[in-house]
Steps between C-alpha positions, in 0.01 A plus 500: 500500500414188481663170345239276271288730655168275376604139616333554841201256296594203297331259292612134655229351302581675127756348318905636569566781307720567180740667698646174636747235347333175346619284772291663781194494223494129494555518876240743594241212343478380897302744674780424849780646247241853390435495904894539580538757241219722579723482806795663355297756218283709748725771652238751625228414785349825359242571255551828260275724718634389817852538337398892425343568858872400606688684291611320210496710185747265257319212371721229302313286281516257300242353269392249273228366242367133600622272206198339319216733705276670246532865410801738662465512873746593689658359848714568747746250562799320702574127457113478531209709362417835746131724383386622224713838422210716391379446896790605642506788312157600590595421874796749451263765407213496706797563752648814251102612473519563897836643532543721225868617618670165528711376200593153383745326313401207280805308298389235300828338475453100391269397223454133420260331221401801314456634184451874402162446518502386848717807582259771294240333693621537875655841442150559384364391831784775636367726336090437575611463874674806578417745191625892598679349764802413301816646518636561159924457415626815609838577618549306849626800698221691409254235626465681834155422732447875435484396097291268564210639716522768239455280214228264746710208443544202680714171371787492250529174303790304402485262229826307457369393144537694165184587437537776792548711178193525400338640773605831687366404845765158488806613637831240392659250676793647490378757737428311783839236549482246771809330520439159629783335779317153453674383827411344814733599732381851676858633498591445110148705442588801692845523347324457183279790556742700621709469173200523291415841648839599461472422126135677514503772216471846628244642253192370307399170647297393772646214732409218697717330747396098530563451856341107457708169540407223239459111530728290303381158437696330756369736749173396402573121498639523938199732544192387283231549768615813689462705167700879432356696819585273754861322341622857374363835573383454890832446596673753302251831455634693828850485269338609235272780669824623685673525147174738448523692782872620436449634140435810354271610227595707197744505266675257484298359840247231481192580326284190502526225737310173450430191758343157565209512705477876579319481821708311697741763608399886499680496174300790290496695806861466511565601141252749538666695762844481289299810352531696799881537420417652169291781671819518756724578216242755400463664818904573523549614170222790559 
């Protein structure tokens, strides 16, 4: 997976979004200050398709309306405004169309400056983009690849928002924790995801393991023109990818694993191959 998966394009010219404090509104007004911060929102080089042709199936978004834009259109956004949703979401399937056996994970997990009619009218868009691909809730250990090439589907939704009960292809929140370290030093975060897997429950929900560092302001401040990739996750990915290589899937295993900048290290080859131990354990037991 992926971490803010769709802030590989941001808007430095569109006003800051309403996910950020006052204070950095009223700052963002010079274009030097929106310049920085583009600096520190984009944590993918990668566009959605080239994100899929490398492996990345777990897509964490986060979107927004844009305050005082007429009628309900949806963004992406971090710190800045990213695309339009609805073309991601087409870009997402035109990949699906050609590989009919690959499966994604979508979790719509942070909603700012919207309504229910904002949300009727994106999970609308869901719906147009993807149609009888859609995974329906179901019981998460039956959600096997072999039930879903049966049932010719393709992405499972997760909509950390109440109105996921309304509609049977939106799967909860609930179903799809990420606990968040929200650290920057690289050895806090792997203790933290060890824990958290520790405390991973054993039936009934999916799981993604956040192996990302975050800013704090001060770190921000001492390193304002370097931005995330080159102040944070250059120097500490091969920690984090040889975390990866030393876990085990399953129960009770890691499940998910999201990044910064996915194509720096082999990193979904590496959590790919995690698999292999799976069809190990499978081999033995016959």
């Amino acid at each position: 997976g992926s971490h803010d998966s769709f802030s590989y394009w941001v808007d430095e010219k569109s006003p800051v979004g309403p996910d950020q404090a006052t204070a950095i509104k009223r700052l963002a007004r010079i274009s030097l200050v929106r310049k920085i911060m583009k600096k520190w929102s984009v944590t993918q080089n990668l566009t959605f398709k080239e994100q899929l042709e490398g492996g990345i199936r777990y897509f964490d978004l986060r979107v927004s309306s844009k305050p005082g834009e007429i009628g309900q259109e949806i963004y992406f956004i971090h710190g800045l405004f990213g695309i339009k949703v609805w073309d991601g979401l087409k870009e997402i399937n035109s990949f699906l169309e050609h590989h009919p056996k690959e499966v994604i994970f979508l979790d719509f997990n942070h909603f700012y400056a919207m309504d229910d009619s904002h949300h009727h009218f994106l999970i609308n868009r869901i719906r147009s983009a993807f149609e009888s691909k859609l995974c329906c809730v179901e019981c998460v250990e039956y959600v096997t690849l072999l039930y879903m090439w049966e049932k010719k589907h393709q992405v499972l939704i997760f909509y950390h928002h109440p109105l996921y009960q309304e509609y049977p292809f939106l799967w909860p929140g609930n179903k799809m924790p990420a606990p968040w370290a929200n650290t920057t030093n690289v050895h806090k975060l792997l203790q933290f995801l060890e824990t958290t897997l520790g405390e991973r429950s054993r039936y009934g929900t999916f799981h993604v393991s956040q192996a990302i560092l975050t800013p704090r302001v001060k770190t921000i401040a001492r390193h304002l023109i370097r931005g995330l990739k080159n102040t944070l996750v250059h120097r500490n990915l091969p920690m984090i990818l040889n975390w990866v290589k030393a876990q085990k899937p399953g129960v009770m295993g890691v499940n998910i694993i999201t990044s910064d900048f996915v194509e720096l290290v082999d990193f979904a080859a590496t959590v790919i191959a995690l698999n292999d131990l799976l069809l190990e354990e499978d081999e033995s037991a016959t």
